[in-house]
N, C-alpha and C positions, 0 to 999 in steps of 0.2 A: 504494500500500500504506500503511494507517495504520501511524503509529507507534505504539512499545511505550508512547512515554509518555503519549500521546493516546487510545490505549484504556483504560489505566489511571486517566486522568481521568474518561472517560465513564464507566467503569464504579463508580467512587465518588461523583460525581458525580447524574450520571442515571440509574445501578442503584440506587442506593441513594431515590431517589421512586419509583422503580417497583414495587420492594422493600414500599415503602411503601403504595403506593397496592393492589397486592394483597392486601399481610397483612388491611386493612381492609376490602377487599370480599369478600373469600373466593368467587370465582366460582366455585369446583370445591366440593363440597362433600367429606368425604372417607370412602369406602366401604371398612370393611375386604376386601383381599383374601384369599382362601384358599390361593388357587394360583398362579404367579408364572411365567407362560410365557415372560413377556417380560421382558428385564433389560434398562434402558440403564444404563452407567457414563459417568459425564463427568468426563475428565481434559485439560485444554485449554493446558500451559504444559509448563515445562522441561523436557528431558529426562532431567537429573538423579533427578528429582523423579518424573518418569513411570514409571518403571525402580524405583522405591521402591512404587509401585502392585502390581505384577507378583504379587508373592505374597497380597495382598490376593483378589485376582481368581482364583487358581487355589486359594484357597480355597471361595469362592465356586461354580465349577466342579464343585470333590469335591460339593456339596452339592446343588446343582441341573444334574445330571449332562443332563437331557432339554430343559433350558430355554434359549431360544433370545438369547444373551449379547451385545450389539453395546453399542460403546465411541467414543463423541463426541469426538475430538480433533482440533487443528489442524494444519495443513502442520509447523511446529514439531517434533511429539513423535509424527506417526504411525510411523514407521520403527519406534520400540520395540515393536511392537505388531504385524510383520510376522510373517504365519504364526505366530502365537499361537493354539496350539492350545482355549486358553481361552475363546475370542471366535471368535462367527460372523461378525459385520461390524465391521468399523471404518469408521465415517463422519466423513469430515472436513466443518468447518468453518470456512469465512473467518469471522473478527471482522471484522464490517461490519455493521450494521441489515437491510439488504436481504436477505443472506445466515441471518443468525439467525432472523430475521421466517417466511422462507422452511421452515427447518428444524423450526420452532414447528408452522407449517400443515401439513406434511405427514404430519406425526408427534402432533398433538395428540391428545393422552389413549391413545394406540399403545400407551405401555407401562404392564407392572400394578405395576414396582418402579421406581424410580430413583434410584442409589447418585449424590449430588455428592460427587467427592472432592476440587473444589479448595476450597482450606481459606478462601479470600477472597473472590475474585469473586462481586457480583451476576448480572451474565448468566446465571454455571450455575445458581443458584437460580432465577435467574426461566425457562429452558430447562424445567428439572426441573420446577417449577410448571405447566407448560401439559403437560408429556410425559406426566406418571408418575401414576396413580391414586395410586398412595403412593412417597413419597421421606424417602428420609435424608439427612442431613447434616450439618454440624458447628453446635452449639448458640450460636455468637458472630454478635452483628450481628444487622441489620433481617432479614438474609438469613434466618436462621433459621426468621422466623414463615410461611414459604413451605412447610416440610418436613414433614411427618404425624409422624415420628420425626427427635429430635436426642441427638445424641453430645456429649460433653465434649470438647475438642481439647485432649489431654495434649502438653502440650511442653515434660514431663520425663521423656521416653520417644525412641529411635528409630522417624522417621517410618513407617518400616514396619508398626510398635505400632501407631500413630496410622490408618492406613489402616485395618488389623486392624479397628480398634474399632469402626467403621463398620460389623461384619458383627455387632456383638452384639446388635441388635432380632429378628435372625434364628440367633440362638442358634447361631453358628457359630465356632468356636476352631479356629487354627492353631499349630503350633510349629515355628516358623522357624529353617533354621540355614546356608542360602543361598538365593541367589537365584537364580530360575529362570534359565537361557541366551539371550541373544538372538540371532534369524535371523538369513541373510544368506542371498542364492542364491549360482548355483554362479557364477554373472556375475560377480557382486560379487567372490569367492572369487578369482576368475579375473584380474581386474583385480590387485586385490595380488597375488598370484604374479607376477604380471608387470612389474610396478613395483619390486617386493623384488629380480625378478631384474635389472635395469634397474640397479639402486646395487648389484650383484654381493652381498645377502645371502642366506647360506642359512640351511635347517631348524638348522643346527645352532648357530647364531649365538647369542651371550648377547643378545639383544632387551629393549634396556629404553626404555618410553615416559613421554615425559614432556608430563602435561596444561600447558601453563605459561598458558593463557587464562582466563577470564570472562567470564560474561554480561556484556551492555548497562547491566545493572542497578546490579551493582556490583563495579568494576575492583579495588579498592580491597583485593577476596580475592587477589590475583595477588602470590606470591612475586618477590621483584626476579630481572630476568633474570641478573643478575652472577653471582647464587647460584646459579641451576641450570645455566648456563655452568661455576661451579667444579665442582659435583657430578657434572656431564657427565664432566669430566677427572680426576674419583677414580673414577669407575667405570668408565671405557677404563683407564684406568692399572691398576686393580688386578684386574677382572673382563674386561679386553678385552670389554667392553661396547663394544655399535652403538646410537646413540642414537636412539630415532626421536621429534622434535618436530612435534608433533602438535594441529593449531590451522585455523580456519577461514579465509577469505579476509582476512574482515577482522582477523585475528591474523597475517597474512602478513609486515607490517612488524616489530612487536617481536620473532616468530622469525628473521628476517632478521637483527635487531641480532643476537637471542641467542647465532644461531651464529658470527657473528663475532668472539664472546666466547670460543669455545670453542677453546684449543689445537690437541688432535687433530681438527680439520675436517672427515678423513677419514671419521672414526668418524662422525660425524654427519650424521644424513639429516632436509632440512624436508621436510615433505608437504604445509603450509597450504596449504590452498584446491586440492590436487588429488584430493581424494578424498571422496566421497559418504557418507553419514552412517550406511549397512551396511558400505561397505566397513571405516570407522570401527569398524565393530563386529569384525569378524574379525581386521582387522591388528590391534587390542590382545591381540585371544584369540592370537596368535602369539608375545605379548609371555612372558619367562619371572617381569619386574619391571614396576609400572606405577607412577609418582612423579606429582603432580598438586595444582595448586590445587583449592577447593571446586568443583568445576564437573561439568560432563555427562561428561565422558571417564573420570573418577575411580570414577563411580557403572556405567558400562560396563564398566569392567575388571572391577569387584567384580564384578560380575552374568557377569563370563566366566571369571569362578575363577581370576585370577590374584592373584595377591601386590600388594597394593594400599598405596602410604601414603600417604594425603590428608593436604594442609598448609590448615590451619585458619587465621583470623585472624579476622572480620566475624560468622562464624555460629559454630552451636557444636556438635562431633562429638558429643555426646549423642545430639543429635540427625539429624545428615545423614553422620557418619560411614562409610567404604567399608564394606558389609554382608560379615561373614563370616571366620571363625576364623583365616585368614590374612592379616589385614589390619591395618592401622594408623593412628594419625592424630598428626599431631600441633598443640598448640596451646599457647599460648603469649600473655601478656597482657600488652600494652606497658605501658611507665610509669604513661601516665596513665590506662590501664584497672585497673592495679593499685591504683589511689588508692578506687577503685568494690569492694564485693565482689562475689564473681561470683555472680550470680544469672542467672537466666533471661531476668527482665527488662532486664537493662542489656547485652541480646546487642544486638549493633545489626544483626542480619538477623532479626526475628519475622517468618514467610512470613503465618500465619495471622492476623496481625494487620495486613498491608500494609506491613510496613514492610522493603522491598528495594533498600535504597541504598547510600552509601559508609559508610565508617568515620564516627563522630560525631567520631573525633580528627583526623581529616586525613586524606586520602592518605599524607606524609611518618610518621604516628603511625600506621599500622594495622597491628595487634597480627599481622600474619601476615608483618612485616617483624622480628619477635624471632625466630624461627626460624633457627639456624646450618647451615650445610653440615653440621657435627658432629652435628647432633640428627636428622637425615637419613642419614647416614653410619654411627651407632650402631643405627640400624633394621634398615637395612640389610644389616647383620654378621646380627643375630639372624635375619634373612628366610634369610639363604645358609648359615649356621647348621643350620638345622630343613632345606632342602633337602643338606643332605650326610647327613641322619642315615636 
């Protein structure tokens, strides 16, 4: 399996000549369409991020009610995307040469529209280029001169916006005020029931989840474990809250430290690495609280109507903020990002512009390490607040 950081180079690298060597020859020449039978979307990375797509697309849906909708992702971010009544097919794709090459040939010039919505990557542009009689996509970079229609990529907006805007060559407006739900079967469903009843919790249980992981990309978002160890033991102490820590295989070890941090032990249940990325999806919908770094499980909760507070530090909740009226974020500007005004530009996670790495201040300095138990704690109140009313 290649790595994240080895596709990422190929793809800047050697997408961006190939990018090149396209825009130049213009092998397709480009036919307006009338009628748009065929839709591919390509969304190929985080699940965070993917789950931000969702309303974009059931936009899309209301509009071209007859037309037949399939959606290009990888092993990754297919799950968000299950039984999504919006989409006929979801096709997956290996990031590999042999594998893309493959997907190119089978599918060349297949479709009449092709929506790119990752905001970087050469590949989907050069995918989109060989697929779509005509394609959108975001107006930055070589990638751009690939697409028949480009959009501005606003990011001083919520990325949801930003997906939005991609449907404006086709004159279509949404007003968003959550996020669609995501599936699970009754298997999935079945499995945590059984698990839940396995750590003796029931329906009636105060369920509060806590995301405490990141991506590969950058660690650097991850609230220190000490602190949600303390917030663990304010909220069994004061809400008999049952904690459920909530993290992949390879997050197994720091929830392991974390729970060791925590007091009431009891209250406390790790999951890492036993549960599959639907079931993931239900047991948070179980959740009555969801507490989380920037990450994929944050952007789930949102999307499953629970009470969300996402802790910011690296990116910035303008824009990736938990979607929807019962949510929250908090964020919070270390020392020596305080010395910088806050602008857009001095965020140190720009998606659309490649730039998804650690803090520019250090690990020991990233701004999502200012954040207290109390600035959490205070949320909190107001969250249990609005549910007594």
């Amino acid at each position: 399996m290649i790595s994240v950081n080895t596709i990422k180079f190929l793809d800047k690298y050697v997408g961006s000549l190939l990018c090149l060597f396209l825009s130049i020859n213009r092998l397709f020449r480009h036919k307006k369409i009338n009628k748009y039978n065929r839709v591919l979307i390509i969304q190929l990375w985080g699940i965070g991020e993917t789950i931000l797509t969702l309303p974009a697309i059931q936009a899309l849906r209301k509009q071209y009610k007859k037309s037949n909708i399939d959606i290009l992702v990888t092993e990754r971010n297919r799950e968000v995307y299950y039984k999504n009544k919006f989409i006929n097919n979801v096709k997956v794709l290996k990031l590999n040469p042999f594998s893309i090459k493959l997907f190119i040939l089978r599918n060349l010039r297949k479709y009449d529209l092709v929506i790119d919505m990752e905001e970087y990557l050469n590949i989907s542009a050069i995918i989109a280029f060989y697929t779509g009689k005509e394609r959108i996509g975001y107006s930055h970079g070589i990638r751009s001169k690939l697409y028949t229609e480009t959009i501005t990529y606003n990011d001083k907006q919520h990325v949801i916006y930003t997906f939005l805007d991609l449907l404006k060559p086709l004159n279509i407006k949404s007003k968003i005020d959550k996020l669609p739900k995501l599936n699970y079967s009754k298997n999935d469903k079945k499995n945590i029931d059984n698990l839940l009843k396995k750590f003796n919790i029931g329906k009636k249980d105060f369920l509060v989840g806590f995301g405490v992981g990141a991506a590969e990309s950058a660690k650097s978002r991850m609230w220190p474990k000490e602190r949600f160890a303390k917030l663990a033991d304010q909220l069994i102490k004061k809400y008999r809250a049952k904690i459920i820590l909530i993290g992949n295989k390879e997050e197994k070890k720091i929830i392991n430290q974390l729970q060791e941090l925590i007091i009431n032990k009891n209250n406390s249940f790790n999951i890492a690495g036993l549960i599959n990325t639907r079931e993931m999806f239900y047991l948070i919908s179980l959740c009555k609280l969801f507490i989380g770094n920037d990450s994929g499980p944050m952007h789930v909760s949102a999307a499953q109507h629970v009470s969300t507070i996402g802790l910011f530090g690296c990116n910035l909740p303008i824009r990736f903020a938990p979607f929807g009226k019962n949510n929250f974020s908090v964020y919070k500007k270390s020392r020596l990002a305080r010395s910088v005004p806050l602008t857009f530009q001095n965020a140190c996670i720009n998606v659309h512009k490649g730039q998804v790495g650690e803090c520019r201040y250090g690990m020991e300095n990233a701004c999502v390490k200012k954040i207290q138990v109390s600035d959490v704690t205070q949320i909190v109140g107001k969250i249990m607040e609005r549910k007594r009313k």
